[in-house]
C-alpha positions in Angstrom: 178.5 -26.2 -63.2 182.2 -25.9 -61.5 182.5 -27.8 -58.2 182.2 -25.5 -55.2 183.8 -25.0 -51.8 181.7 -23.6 -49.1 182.2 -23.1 -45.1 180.6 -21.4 -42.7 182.7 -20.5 -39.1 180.9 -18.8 -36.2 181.7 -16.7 -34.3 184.5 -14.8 -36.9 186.9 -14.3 -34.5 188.1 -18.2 -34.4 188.9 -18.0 -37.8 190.6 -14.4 -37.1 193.0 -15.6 -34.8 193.9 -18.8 -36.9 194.5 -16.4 -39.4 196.7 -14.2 -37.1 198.5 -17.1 -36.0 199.7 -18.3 -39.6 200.7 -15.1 -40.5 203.0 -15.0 -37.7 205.5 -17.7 -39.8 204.5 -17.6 -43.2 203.1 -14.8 -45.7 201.3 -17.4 -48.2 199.7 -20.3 -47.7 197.5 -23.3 -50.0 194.6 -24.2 -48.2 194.3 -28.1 -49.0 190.2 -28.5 -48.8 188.4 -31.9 -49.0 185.3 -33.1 -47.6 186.8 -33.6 -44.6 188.4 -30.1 -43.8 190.9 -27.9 -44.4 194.5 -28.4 -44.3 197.6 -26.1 -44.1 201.5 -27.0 -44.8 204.0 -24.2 -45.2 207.6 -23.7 -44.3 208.9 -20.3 -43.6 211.4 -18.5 -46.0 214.0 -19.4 -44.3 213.4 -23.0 -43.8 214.2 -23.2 -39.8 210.2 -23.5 -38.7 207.0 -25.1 -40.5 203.4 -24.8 -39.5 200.7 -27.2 -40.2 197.0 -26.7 -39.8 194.2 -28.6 -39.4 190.3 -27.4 -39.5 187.9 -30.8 -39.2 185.2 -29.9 -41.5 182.8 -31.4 -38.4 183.7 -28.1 -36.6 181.9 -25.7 -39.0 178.5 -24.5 -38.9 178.0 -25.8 -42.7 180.4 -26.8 -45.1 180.9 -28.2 -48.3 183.5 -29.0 -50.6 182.4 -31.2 -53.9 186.0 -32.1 -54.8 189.4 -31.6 -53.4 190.2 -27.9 -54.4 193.7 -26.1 -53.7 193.3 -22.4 -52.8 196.6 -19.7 -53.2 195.6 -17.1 -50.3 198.1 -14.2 -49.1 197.6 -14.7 -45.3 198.2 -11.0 -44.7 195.3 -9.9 -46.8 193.5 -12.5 -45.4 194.1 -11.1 -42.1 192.9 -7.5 -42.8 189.7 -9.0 -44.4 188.8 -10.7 -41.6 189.8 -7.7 -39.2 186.5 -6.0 -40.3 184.7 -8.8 -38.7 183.0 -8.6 -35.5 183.8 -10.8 -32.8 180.8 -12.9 -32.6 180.3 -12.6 -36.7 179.6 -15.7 -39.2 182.3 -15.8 -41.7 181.4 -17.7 -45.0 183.8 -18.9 -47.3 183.2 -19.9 -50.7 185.2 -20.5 -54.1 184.8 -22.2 -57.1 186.8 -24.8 -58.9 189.3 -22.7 -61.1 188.4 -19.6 -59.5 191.0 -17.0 -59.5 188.7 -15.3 -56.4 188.1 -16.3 -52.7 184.6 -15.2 -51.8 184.1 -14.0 -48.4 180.5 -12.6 -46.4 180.3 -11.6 -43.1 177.6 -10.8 -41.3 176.6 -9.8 -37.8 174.4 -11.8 -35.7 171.0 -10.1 -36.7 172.4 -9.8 -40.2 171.7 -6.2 -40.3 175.0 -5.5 -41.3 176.6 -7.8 -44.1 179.9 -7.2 -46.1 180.9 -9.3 -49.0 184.4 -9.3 -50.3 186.4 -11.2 -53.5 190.0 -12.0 -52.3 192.3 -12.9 -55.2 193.4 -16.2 -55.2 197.2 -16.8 -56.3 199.6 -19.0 -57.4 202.2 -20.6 -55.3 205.0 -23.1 -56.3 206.2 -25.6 -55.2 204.8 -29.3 -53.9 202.7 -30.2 -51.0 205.0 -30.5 -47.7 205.0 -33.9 -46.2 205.8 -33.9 -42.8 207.3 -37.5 -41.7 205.8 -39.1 -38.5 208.7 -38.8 -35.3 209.0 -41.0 -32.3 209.3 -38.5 -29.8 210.6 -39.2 -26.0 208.9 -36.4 -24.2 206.2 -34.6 -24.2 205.0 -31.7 -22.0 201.2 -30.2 -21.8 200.7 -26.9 -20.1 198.3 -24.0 -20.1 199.0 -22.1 -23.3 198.9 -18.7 -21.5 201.2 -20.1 -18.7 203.6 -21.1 -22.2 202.8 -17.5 -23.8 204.2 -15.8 -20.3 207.1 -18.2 -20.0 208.6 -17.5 -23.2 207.8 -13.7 -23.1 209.8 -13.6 -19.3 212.7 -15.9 -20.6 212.9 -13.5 -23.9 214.6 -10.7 -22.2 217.7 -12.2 -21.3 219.0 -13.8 -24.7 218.2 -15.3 -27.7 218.5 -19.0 -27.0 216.8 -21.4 -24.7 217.9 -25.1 -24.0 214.4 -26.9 -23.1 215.3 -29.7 -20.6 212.6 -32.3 -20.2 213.1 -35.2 -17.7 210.0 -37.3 -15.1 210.4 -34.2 -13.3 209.5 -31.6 -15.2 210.4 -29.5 -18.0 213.2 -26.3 -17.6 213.8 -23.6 -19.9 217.4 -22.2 -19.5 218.9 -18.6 -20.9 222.2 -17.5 -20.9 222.3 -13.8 -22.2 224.4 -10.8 -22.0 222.8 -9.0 -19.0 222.4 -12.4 -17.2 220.6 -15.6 -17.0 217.5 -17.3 -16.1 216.7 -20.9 -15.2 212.9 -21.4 -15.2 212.0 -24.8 -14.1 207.8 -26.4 -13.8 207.5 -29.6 -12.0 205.6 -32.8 -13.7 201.9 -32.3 -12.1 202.2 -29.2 -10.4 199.4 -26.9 -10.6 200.2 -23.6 -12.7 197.4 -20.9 -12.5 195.9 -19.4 -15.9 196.1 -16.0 -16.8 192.7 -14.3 -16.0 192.5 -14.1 -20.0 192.6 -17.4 -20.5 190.7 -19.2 -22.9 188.2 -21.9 -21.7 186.6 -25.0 -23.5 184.7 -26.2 -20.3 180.8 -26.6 -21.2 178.9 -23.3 -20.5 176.3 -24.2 -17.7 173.4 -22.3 -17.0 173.8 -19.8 -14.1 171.9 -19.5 -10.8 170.4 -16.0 -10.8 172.1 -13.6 -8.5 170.7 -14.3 -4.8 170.0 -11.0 -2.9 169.5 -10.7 0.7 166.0 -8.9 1.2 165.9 -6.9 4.1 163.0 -7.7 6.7 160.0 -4.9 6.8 161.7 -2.0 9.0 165.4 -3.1 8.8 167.9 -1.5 6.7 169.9 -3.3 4.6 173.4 -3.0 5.0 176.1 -2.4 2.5 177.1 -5.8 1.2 174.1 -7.9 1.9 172.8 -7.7 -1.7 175.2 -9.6 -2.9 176.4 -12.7 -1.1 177.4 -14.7 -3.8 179.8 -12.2 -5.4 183.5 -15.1 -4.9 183.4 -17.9 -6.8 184.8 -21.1 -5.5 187.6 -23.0 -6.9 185.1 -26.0 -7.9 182.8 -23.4 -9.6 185.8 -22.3 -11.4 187.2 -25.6 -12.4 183.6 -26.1 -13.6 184.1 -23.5 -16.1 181.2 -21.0 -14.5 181.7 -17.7 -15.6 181.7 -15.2 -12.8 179.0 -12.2 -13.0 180.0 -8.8 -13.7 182.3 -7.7 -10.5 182.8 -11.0 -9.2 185.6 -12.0 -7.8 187.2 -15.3 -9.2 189.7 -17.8 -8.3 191.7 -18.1 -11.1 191.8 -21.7 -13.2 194.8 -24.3 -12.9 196.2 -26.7 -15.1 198.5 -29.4 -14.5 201.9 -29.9 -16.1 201.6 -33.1 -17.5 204.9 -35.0 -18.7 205.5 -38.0 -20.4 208.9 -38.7 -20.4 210.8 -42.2 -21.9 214.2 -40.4 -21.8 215.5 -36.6 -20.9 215.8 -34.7 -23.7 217.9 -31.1 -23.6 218.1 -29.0 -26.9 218.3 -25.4 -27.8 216.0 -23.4 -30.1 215.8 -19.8 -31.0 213.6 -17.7 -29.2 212.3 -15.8 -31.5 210.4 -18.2 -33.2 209.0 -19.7 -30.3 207.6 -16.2 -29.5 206.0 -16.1 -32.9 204.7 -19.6 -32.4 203.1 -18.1 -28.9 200.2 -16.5 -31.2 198.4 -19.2 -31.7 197.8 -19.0 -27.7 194.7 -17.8 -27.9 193.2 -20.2 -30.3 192.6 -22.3 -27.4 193.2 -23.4 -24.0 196.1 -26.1 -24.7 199.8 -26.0 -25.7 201.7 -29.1 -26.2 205.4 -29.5 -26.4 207.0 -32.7 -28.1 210.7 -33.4 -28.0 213.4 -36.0 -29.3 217.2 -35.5 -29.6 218.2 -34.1 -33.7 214.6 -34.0 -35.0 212.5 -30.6 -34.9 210.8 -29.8 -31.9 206.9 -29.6 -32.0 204.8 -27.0 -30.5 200.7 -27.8 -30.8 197.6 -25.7 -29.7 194.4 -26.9 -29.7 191.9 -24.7 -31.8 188.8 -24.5 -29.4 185.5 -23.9 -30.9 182.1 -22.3 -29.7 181.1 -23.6 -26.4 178.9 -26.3 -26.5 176.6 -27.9 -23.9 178.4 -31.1 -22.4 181.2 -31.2 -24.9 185.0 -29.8 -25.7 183.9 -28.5 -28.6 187.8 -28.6 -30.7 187.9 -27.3 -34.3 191.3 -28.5 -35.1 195.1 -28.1 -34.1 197.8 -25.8 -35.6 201.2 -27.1 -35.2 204.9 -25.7 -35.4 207.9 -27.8 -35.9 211.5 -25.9 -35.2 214.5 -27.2 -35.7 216.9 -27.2 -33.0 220.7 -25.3 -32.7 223.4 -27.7 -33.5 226.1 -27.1 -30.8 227.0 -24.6 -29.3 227.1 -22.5 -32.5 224.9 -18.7 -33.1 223.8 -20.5 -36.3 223.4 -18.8 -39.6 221.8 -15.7 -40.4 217.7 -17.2 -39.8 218.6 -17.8 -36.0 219.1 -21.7 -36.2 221.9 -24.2 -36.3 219.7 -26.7 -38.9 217.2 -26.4 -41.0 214.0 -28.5 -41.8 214.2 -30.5 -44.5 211.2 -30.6 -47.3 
């Protein structure tokens, strides 16, 4: 019998936005699988940005892969498969070794609904990337969604930011047509989430609602059913999820530096913006930095929520290579180019 690859992700939409986030840089991907997990290398066509992925096989519900097996997926049709997913769907994946097909069944949570589909594998050229391990002298971690909204705000004044990093802080810096922008977050200063931010904090079992009951004769005024209705900032911290039409206070996050010299470079923005869709995959973005080698952009892929754990699948990174100078660069947006 031919050696078989099988994995199992719950709930589908992990998996989804993984998918949504690759597809953001690159169109085709080989998913490198071994009985460890799945890994991801690509560069994008024009050789300015790389994205690298990695799925612990620890993180899935089963999985299984008999040998090391190289599967040729289009990551736009991979997309629209997994589109027909529900949120909280189980995604299996399965393939055989030389298969020319990617098996795929999803299927809701009662399994009353289940939808198998055959995705064509392909061929793509070309060696496995190698990415070289950098020294870098700063690093800056930040709320993902706090990243997503600084890059979207600094996007409307040009097309290239110089990121400064020093013990400080971090500063992103636009000089545009219509004006500029200097955005600067301190080293350690608390930056709020966005209410749709994602959470890895344990889910903890929830006191049921307290009413006020009204003594025999008095009525009840408007408001005394629910007392509890705000949520504390410890509750929140805690990672409690407010009832429905609760009122909560919103997380924070630390900017966290580690800085051995101050770095400054400039990077096209529009990259950076594509990198931002992996924001959602979970709760962290990392920035790494060192002067002439590609900057590094890392989010934490956060799995279901687990009782007493971070439960984290994985990490998908994005390397960009800076502007050299003061130069527009060449027709992809970037003064250099990554090197295979």
């Amino acid at each position: 019998m031919p050696s078989l690859f099988q994995a199992e992700m719950r709930p589908a939409r992990i998996l989804r936005q993984v998918a949504e986030a690759l597809k953001e840089v690159v169109s085709e991907v080989q998913f490198e699988c071994t009985d460890t997990g799945v890994i991801v290398q690509a560069m994008d066509s024009s050789h300015v940005s790389l994205v690298s992925l990695r799925l612990g096989s620890d993180g899935f519900q089963s999985y299984r892969c008999e040998k090391p097996m190289t599967l040729g997926v289009n990551v736009g049709h991979l997309v629209k498969i997994l589109k027909c997913a529900g949120n909280d769907d189980t995604v299996l994946l399965a393939a055989e070794d030389g298969g020319d097909v990617l098996r795929l069944k999803l299927s809701d949570p009662t399994d009353a609904r289940v939808s198998d589909f055959a995705m064509k594998l392909i061929e793509i050229e070309g060696d496995q990337l190698g990415i070289p391990a950098q020294e870098y002298k700063a690093s800056v971690e930040m709320n993902a969604a706090e990243f997503t909204k600084v890059v979207r705000d600094i996007s409307s004044l040009g097309d290239t930011v110089q990121i400064t990093v020093t013990k400080n802080g971090v500063g992103f810096a636009v000089n545009g047509d219509i004006g500029s922008i200097n955005l600067q977050l301190k080293a350690g200063a608390a930056v709020p989430a966005l209410p749709n931010s994602p959470r890895k904090a344990a889910k903890k079992e929830e006191p049921e609602e307290q009413k006020v009951k009204a003594e025999p004769g008095v009525k009840q005024e408007p408001g005394e059913k629910r007392k509890r209705t705000q949520i504390d900032d410890d509750d929140d911290i805690n990672g409690k999820k407010p009832k429905k039409g609760a009122v909560a206070s919103p997380a924070k996050q630390d900017v966290r530096v580690v800085c051995d010299d101050t770095v400054s470079l400039q990077f096209a923005l529009r990259y950076l913006a594509m990198f931002t869709k992996a924001a959602p995959c979970g709760e962290t973005a990392r920035l790494r930095m060192a002067k002439d080698v590609p900057l590094q952009v890392e989010f934490d892929i956060a799995g279901p929520v687990k009782e007493g754990e971070d439960n984290v699948l994985g990490a998908i990174r994005y390397y960009l290579a800076p502007k050299v100078g003061d130069e527009d660069g060449a027709d992809n947006g970037a003064g250099g180019g990554m090197e295979e």
